[in-house]
N, C-alpha and C positions, 0 to 999 in steps of 0.2 A: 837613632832614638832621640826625639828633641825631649828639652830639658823644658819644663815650663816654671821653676826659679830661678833669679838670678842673683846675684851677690856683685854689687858696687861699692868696692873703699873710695872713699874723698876724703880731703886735708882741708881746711879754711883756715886763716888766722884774718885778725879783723883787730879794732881799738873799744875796750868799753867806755861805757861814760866815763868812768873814772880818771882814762887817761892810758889806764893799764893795756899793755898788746897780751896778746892773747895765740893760741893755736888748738886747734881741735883734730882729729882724727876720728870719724866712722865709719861702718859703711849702711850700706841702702841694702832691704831684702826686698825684692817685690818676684811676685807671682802673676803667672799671664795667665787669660782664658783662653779656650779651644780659637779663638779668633787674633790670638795674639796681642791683646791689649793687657796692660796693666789693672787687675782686679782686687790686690793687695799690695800695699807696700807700706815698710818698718823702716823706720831709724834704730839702729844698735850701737848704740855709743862704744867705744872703745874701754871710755873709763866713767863707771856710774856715776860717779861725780857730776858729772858733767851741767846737766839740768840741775843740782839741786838748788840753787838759785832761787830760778824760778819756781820751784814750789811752794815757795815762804808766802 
């Protein structure tokens, strides 16, 4: 039985403008169609923090 979701964690760490290091943790949700391509896909952050930044 194929599985048509898939669940991807990643790690990034990077430098903000500020100078500050940084690291993140999420993972990827994405959903295939009957053709096996990518038809949906989510970012679910680990920690809802994450974005609120950018929401300002």
């Amino acid at each position: 039985m194929r599985s048509d979701k898939y669940k991807t964690k990643w790690a990034v760490c990077g430098k903000r403008v500020s100078k500050e290091e940084f690291t993140q943790t999420d993972k990827d949700v994405a959903k295939l169609n009957a053709e096996g391509k990518i038809n949906y896909l989510a970012n679910v952050p680990d920690n809802i923090l994450t974005f609120e930044t950018y929401k300002k």
